[in-house]
Each structure stands twice: as C-alpha cells, then as structure tokens.
C-alpha positions as CSV (number, residue, x, y, z in Angstrom):
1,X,93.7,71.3,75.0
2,X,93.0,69.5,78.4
3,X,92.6,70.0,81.8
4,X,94.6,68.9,84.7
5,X,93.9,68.6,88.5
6,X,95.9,70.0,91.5
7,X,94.4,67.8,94.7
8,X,95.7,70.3,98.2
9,X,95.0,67.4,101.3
10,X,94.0,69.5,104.7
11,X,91.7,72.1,102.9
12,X,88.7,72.2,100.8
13,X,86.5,69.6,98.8
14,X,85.1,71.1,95.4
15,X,85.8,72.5,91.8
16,X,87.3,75.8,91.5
17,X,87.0,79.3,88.5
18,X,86.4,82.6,89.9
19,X,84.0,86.0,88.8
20,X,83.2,89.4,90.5
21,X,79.4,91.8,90.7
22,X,77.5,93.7,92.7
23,X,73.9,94.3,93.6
24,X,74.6,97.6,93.1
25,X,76.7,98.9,90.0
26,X,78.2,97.2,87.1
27,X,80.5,94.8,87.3
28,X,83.1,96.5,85.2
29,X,85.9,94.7,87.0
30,X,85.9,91.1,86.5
31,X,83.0,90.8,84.3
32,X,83.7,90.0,80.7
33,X,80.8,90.8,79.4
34,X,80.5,94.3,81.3
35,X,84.0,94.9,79.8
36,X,83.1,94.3,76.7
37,X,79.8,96.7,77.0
38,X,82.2,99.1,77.6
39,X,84.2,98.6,75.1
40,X,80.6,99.4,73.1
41,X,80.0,102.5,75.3
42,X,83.3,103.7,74.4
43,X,82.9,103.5,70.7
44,X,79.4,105.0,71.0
45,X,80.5,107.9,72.8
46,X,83.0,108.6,70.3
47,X,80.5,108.7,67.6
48,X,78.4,110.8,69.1
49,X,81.4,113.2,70.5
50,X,82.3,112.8,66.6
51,X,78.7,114.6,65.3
52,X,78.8,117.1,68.1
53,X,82.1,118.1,67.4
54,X,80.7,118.1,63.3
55,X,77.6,120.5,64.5
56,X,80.1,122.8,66.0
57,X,82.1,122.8,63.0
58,X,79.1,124.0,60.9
59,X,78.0,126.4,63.7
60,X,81.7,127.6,63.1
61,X,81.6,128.3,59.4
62,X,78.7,129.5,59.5
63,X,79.9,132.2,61.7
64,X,83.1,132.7,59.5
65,X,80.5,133.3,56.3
66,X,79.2,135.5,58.0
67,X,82.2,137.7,59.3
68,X,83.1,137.4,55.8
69,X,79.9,138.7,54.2
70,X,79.9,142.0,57.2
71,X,84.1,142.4,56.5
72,X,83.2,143.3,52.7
73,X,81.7,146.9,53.3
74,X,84.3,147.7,55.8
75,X,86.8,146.7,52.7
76,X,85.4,148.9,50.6
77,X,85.4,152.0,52.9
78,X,89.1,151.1,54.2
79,X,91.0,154.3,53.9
80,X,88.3,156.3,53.0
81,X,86.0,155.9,55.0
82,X,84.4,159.7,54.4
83,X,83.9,159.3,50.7
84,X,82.5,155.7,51.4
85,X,79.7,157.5,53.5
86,X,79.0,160.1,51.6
87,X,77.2,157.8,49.1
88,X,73.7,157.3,50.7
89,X,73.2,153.8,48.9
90,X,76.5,153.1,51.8
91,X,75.0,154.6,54.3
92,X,71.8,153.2,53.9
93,X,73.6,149.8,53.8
94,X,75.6,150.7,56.8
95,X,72.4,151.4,58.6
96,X,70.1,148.8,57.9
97,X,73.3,146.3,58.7
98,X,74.0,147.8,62.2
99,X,70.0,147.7,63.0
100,X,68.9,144.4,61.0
101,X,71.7,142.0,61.0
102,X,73.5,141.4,64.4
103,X,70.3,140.5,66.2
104,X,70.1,137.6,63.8
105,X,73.6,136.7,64.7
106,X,73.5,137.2,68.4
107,X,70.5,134.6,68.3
108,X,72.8,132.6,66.6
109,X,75.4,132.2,68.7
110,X,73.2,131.9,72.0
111,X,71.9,129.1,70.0
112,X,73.1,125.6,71.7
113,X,74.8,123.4,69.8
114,X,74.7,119.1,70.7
115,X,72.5,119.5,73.3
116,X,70.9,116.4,72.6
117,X,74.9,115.2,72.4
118,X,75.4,116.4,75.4
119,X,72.6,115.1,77.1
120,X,73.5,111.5,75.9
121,X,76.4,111.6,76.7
122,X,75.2,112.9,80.6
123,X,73.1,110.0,80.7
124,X,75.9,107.6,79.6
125,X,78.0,108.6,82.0
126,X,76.0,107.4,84.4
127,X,76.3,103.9,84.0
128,X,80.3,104.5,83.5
129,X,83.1,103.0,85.9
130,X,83.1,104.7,89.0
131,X,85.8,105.7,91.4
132,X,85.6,101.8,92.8
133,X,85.8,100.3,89.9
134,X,89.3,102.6,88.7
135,X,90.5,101.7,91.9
136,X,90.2,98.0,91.3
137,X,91.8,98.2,88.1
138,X,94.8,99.9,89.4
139,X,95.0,97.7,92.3
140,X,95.0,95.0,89.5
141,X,98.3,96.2,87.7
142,X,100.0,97.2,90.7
143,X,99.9,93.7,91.9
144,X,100.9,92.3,88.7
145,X,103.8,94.9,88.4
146,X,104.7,94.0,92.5
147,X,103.9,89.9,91.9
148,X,106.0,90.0,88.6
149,X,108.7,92.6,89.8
150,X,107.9,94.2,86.6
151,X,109.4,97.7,85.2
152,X,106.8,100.4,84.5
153,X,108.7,101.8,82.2
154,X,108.4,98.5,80.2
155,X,104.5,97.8,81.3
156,X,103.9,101.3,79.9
157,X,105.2,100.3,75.9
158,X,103.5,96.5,76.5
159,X,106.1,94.6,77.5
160,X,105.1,92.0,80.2
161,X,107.3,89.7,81.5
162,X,110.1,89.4,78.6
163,X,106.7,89.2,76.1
164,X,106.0,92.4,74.2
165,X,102.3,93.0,73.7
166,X,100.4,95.7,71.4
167,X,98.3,97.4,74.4
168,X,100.4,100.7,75.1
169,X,100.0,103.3,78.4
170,X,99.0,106.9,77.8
171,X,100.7,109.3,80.2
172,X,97.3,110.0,82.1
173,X,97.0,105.9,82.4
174,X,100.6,106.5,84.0
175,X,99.7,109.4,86.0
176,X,97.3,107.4,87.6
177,X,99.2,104.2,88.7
178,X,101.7,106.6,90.1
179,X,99.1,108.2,91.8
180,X,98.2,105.0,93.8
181,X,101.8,104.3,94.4
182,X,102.5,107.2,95.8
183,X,99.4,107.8,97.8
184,X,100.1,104.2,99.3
185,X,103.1,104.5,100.3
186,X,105.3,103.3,97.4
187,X,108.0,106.4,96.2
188,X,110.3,104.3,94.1
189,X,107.8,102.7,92.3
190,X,105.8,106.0,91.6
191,X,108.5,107.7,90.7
192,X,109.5,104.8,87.7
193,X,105.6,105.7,86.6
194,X,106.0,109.6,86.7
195,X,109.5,109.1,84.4
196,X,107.1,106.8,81.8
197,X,104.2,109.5,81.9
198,X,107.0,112.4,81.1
199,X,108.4,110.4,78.3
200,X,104.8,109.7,77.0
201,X,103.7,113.3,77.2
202,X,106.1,113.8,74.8
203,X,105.2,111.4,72.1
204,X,101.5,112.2,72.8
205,X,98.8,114.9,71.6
206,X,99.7,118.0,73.7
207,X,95.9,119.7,73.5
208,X,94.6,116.4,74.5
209,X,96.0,116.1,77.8
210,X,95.6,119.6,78.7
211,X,91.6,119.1,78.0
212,X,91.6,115.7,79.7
213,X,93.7,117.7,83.0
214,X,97.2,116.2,82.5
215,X,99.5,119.0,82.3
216,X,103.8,118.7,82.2
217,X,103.6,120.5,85.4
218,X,100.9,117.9,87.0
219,X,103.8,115.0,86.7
220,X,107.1,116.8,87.7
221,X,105.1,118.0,90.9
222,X,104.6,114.2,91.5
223,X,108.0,113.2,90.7
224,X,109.6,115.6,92.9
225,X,107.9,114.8,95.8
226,X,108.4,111.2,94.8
227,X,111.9,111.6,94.5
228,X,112.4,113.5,97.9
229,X,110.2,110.9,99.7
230,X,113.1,108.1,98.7
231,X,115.8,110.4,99.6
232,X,116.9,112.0,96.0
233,X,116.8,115.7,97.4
234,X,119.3,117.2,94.8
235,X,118.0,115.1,91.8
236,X,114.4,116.7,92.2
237,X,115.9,120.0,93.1
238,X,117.3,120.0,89.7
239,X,114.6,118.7,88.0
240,X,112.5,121.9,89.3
241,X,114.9,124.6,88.8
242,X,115.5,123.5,85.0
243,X,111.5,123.4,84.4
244,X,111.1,126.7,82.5
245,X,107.7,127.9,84.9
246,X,110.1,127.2,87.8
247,X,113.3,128.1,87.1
248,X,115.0,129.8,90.8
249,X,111.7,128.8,92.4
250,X,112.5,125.1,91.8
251,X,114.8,125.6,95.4
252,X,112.1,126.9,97.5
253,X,109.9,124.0,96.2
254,X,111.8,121.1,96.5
255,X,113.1,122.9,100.2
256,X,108.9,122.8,101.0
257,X,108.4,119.0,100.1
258,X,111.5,118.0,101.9
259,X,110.0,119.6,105.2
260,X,106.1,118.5,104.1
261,X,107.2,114.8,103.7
262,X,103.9,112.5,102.4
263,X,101.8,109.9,104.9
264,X,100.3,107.1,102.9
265,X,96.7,107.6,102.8
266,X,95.9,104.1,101.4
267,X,96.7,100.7,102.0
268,X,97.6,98.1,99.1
269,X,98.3,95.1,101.7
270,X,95.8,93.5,99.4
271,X,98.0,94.1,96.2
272,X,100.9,93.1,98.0
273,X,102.3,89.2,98.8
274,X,105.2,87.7,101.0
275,X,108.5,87.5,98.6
276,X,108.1,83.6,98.8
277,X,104.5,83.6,96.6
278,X,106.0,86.2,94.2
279,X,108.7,83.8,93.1
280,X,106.6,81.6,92.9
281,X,105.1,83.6,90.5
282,X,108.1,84.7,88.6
283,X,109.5,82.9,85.5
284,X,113.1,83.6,86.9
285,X,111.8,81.4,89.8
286,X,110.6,79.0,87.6
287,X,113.8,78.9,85.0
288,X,116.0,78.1,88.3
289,X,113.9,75.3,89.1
290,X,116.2,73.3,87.4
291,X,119.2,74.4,89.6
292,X,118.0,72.6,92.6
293,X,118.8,69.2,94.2
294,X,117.3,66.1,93.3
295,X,114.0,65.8,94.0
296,X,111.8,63.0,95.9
297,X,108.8,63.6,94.1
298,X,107.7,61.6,91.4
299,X,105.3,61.1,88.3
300,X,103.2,58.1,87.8
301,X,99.8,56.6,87.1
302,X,97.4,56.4,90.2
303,X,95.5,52.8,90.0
304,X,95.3,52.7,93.6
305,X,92.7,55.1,95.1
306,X,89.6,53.2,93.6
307,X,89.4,50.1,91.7
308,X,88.3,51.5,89.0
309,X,91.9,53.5,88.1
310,X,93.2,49.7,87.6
311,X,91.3,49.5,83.9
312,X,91.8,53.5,83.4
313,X,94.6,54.7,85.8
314,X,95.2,58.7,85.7
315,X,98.6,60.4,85.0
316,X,99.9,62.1,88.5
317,X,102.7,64.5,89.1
318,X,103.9,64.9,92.7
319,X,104.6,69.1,93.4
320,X,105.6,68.7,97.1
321,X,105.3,65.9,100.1
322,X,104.6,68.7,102.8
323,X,101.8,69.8,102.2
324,X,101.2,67.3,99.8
325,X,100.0,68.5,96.6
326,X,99.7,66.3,93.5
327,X,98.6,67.6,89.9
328,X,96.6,65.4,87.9
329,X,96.9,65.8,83.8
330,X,94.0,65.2,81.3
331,X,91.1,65.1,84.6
332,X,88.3,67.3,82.4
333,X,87.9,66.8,78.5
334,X,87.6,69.9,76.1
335,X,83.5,69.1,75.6
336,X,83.4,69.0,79.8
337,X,85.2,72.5,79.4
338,X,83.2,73.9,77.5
339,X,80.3,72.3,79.1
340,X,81.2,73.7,82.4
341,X,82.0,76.9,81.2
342,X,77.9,77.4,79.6
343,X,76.7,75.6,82.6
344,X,77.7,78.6,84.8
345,X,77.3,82.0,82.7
346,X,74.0,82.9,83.6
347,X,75.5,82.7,87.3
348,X,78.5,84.0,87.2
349,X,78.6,87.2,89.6
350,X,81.0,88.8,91.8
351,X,82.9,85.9,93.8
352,X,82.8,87.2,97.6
353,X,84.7,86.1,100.8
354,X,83.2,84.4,104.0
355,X,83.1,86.2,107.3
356,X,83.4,83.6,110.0
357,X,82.5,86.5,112.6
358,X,79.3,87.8,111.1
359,X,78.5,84.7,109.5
360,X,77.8,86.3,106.1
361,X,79.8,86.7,102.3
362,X,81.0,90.1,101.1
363,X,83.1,91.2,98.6
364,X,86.2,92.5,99.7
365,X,89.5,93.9,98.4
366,X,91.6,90.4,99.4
367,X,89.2,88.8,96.1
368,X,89.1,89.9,92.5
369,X,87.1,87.4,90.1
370,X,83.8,86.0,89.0
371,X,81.9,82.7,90.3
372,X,79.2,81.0,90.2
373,X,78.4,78.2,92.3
374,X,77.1,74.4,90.9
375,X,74.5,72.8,90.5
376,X,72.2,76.1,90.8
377,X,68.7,75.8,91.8
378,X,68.2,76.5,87.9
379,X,70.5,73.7,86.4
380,X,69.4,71.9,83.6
381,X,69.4,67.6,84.1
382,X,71.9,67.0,81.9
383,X,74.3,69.3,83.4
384,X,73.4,67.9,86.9
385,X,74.8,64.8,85.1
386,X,78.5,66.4,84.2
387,X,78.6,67.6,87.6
388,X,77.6,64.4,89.0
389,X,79.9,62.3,86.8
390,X,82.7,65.2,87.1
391,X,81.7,64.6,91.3
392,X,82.2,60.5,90.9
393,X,85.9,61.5,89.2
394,X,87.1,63.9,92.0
395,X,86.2,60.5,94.7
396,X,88.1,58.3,92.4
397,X,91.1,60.7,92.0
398,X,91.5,61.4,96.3
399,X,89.5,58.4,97.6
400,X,87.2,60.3,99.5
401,X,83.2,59.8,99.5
402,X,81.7,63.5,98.0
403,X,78.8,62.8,99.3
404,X,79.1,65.7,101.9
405,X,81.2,67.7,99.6
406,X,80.5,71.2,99.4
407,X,78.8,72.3,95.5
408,X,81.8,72.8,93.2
409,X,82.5,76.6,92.3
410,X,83.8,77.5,89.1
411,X,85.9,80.7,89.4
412,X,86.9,83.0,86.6
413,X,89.9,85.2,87.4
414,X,90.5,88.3,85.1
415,X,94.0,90.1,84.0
416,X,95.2,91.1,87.6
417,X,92.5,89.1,89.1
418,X,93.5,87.8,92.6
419,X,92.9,85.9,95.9
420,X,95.1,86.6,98.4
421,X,96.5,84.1,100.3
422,X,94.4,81.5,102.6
423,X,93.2,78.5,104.0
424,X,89.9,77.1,102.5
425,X,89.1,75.2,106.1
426,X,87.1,77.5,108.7
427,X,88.2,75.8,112.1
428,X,84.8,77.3,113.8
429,X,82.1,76.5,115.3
430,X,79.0,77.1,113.4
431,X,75.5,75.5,113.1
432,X,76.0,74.7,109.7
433,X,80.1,73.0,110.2
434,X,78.7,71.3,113.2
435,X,76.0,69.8,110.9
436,X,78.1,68.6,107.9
437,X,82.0,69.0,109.4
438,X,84.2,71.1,108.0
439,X,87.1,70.9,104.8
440,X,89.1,68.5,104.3
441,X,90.6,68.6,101.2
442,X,90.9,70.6,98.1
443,X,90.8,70.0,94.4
444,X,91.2,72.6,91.8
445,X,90.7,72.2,88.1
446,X,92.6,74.3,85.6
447,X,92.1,74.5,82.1
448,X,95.1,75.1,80.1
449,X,95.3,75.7,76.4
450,X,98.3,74.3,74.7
451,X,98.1,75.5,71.4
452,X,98.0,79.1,73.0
C-alpha cells in the first residue's frame, strides 16, 4: 500500500481527507464511529424488543391457562346445562367463579407489560437519526445512483457498478429513495425504485411492513403517479384497475393524477453533477480511455523542482497540460498513513464550507465528510514533526516555499460522501487574504490500498 499525490496549479496549498458533525446532534452521517454506535443501538434495541415481546408471550399464556381452567365447567354443563345446575356443588362453583375470579383477571390484563421496555426504548429513540440525517443518507445514494448511472433495480439486490455486494434493499428502504425522487422532481427514476419495492414486498415478511406502515397499496399509489408524471397514462391506468382494491376505480384514479400533475418540492442540485464529472466518474469512461488519440502527457521522475529530487527523484504522471495536473506515486509511506490517520481522530468533525459573504463556515448540503484540520492546538511534538517533514515534501514536490501555506486538512469522505464541484481560491478581499494572499496551488494526498 502507498500513497500518491495529485498537485492542481491555480488553487489551494495543503493536504487533503474529509469528515462531517454538528454541535448539535450526532453525527450519524459521516461519522464512523457514530455509525458504528448505531450499529450497537440497533442490536440493543432488538434485545430488548426481544424480552418485551417474551413478557407478552407469558402475559399471553397466562391468559390462555386461564380461559382454559374457566372453559372446563362450561364443558361439563354443555348440553345440559339444567341438570349441571341443579347440583348445588355446580352452582356453588358457578357462583363463587363469576364473583371471585374475573376481578383477578381484569387486574391482570390492565396490568402493563415492558414498560420499563418501552420506556428504554423511548429514551433511545432520542438519540436516533433524525429526519436530517435520513435525508443525507438518501441524498448520498441518489448521487451515487445519478454519478454512476446506476439501475435501482440492481442497487436494490447489491449490485454496484458491475460488482455484486451482500448489502440488500428492503422495500421500505426503496420506498424511501423513491420517495426523494419523486418529491424532487425525478419520475423515471422513482418509478425504477417503486418497481424494486413491489418486487421486494413480495419476497419479504408481509406483517412486517404493514406494522412498519408500508402497505402494497402505499407503492402502486406512488408508481402511478410516477408513471403519469413521465407520460405513461395507460400503463398506470392498467396497473390500477388490475389491483384487486381498485379494480373499475383504477380509471377515475389515474384520470385524477393526470389532472393533479406533481411540483417538486425539493431540490437535489446538490446530488446532481454536469454529465462531464459523471463520466469521469464512470468505469465505461474510464474503459474508453484507451480509445482516444495519443496523448502528450508523459510519465517520469521529477529531479528538477529542488535539488534534493537529484539523489531521490519522485515518480510523476502527467493527467492533463490545461489545467495542469500531475499525480505523484509513493509521496506518503504506510507508517505516515497510519500516522496521519491517529494524528487527526480526536479532531475529526463535520467538514463545513466557507462563506465569503458572511465571513464564517457552515455545513451545507454541497459537503458530505469528516475533517480535521493539522497541526491542532493539541498536537503532540512528534506529530508536529510528520507534518513538518510531510510540509518540507509538498515544497520539494511543486517548488513552492510552505511557509505561508494554509494547515493541511485531512478529509474523510464516507459511501456517497461528496463535494460538489469548486474552486479552492477565494478571489476576495478579506483582512485575513490581504494579510497572507490567497491560493495558489493545490495538493491532495490519496491513500490507495492495492491489495484491496
């Protein structure tokens, strides 16, 4: 494993990883810790809806012994019921069971079962992911899916990108990304995650998602409206007049949504990129690469920038002559990694985005990932001396004095993590730019493991 440098000339001096927190929930998003946490909560939730569901059970046959123990009289008397009576020992029975016992048993079934369950799992649910953070995480796929031009059907079974995976979609995971879609704007694509959710309810427990709200009817709703917002009018009209609670009413329906047509009520502008980025994004781009004309740009060893290089020069790999980017291989060794990687946890929080007009970071929609900036005030000596040497490396890789470099941010960008496309230079006019000038230059660092 290794790690190799891309150097962007014209923007931003620094080293680069990204993160993602707030001051005032969990950072469920792009924390991996938090996620993990979760991933505790989750199991602990389970074991205690486990024993509450176990108390109930008891409660239950309880009860049953019960309505077994009163049914055996009744048994006795069955079809002759005036003989049955006519024995006082029955009667007296019959008497002292209609006055004595169902008091007992009406206290027992006011009596509250899990409450102490229940009021865990209250309190539990208050450090849970809220609205926000769902939001986030649908925003993450849905730029994957657009980025990728992936099929939901396939995302839905764990198929990414030609590379099958074991995570698999419920249909109320589905439900939900069609949801977005179709609330932003996006009919085609919804309607591809209403077909996967209708397939999956299927397959799946059918008392489970009418508990958890997700009902046959809740999707084909969706779907028809989908399908009428992209123009398939007769598709969804007989779609809802073959659903057995339609049936005839299926017409009327699918004649209201065609006159009710949807507004997006949300914007994914954040989620979604110029066609250019996504291929660059795409393996199809990349696997016709190879299908272009000869290329200008070169490979070779850099001995030039500082005299140093001459005794030990560093590998370089041209990627374009306008801008002019270069990637360095082998910059940061696996102990520097690793190094870098411990250096910044106890920093890492939610990466945010500068606001030239009110002069102030905020996290924003645009930026999904974790950060931490270096050296903190906190930094221990010997990690100011990585950074420092890992400093002196960067000014013999660009010949430029980092001296007035900005501090090197490492970024950590989760599954669907994302910033949106940008320049790192400010190009205003602030007491702080006119002090110490303004970027120049980039340089990112990414590791890469090559035995993954």
């Amino acid at each position: 494993m290794g790690a190799v440098i891309l150097c962007v000339v014209s923007i931003f001096l620094g080293l680069s990883w990204i993160a993602d927190s707030n001051m005032y929930r969990i950072n469920y998003v792009t924390s991996a810790e938090e996620k993990m946490d979760l991933i505790e909560k989750d199991r602990e939730l389970i074991i205690v809806l486990d024993s509450y569901a176990t108390e109930l059970k008891d409660k239950i046959i309880k009860l049953k012994r019960i309505v077994e123990a009163l049914k055996q009289p009744l048994e006795k008397a069955r079809n002759r019921e005036e003989e049955y009576l006519s024995n006082p020992i029955n009667r007296l029975s019959l008497m002292r069971q209609m006055h004595d016992d169902w008091e007992p048993v009406e206290k027992l079934l006011k009596q509250p079962v899990g409450q102490e369950k229940i009021a865990f799992i209250e309190k539990m649910r208050e450090d849970l992911p809220v609205e926000d953070d769902l939001i986030e995480a649908n925003q993450a796929l849905f730029r994957i899916v657009h980025t990728y031009d992936l099929e939901p059907k396939d995302v839905s079974t764990g198929l990414i990108d030609g590379v099958q995976y074991s995570g698999k979609m419920s249909a109320s995971d589905c439900l939900t990304m069609a949801a977005l879609s179709f609330n932003s704007g996006s009919y085609q694509i919804a309607s591809k995650w209403l077909s996967a959710a209708k397939d999956l309810l299927v397959e799946q427990p059918r008392k489970y998602h009418e508990v958890i709200g997700v009902t046959k009817a809740d999707v084909t709703l969706l779907l028809a409206r989908s399908l009428i917002a992209t123009g398939n009018v007769s598709i969804a009209r007989d779609m809802l007049m073959r659903d057995s609670m339609l049936g005839e009413a299926g017409n009327a329906l699918a004649l209201h949504f065609l006159r009710n047509t949807p507004k997006p009520s949300i914007s994914l502008e954040c989620c979604e990129s110029e066609e250019s980025f996504n291929h660059l994004c795409r393996s199809v781009s990349r696997r016709q690469a190879g299908d272009s004309k000869p290329s200008r740009l070169h490979c070779r060893y850099n001995t030039t920038t500082r005299p140093f290089l001459r005794l030990v020069p560093l590998r370089m790999e041209e990627l374009s002559l306008d801008p002019y980017v270069v990637l360095y291989h082998n910059v940061l060794s696996d102990p520097e990694i690793e190094k870098l990687k411990l250096m910044s946890e106890p920093f890492l929080e939610r990466a945010k985005v500068y606001r030239v007009e009110k002069g102030s970071d905020e996290v924003a929609p645009s930026r999904s990932a974790d950060g931490a900036w270096l050296p903190d005030p906190e930094t221990e000596p010997e990690d100011l001396e990585t950074l420092n040497r890992i400093g002196r490396r960067i000014g013999d890789i660009t010949g430029l004095s980092t001296c007035s470099g900005s501090q090197m941010q490492l970024l950590k960008y989760g599954f669907g993590g994302h910033f949106v496309p940008h320049y790192d230079y400010f190009d205003s006019k602030t007491s702080y730019l006119e002090a110490v000038g303004d970027r120049i230059a980039t340089v990112l660092f990414y590791p890469f493991n090559l035995t993954a």
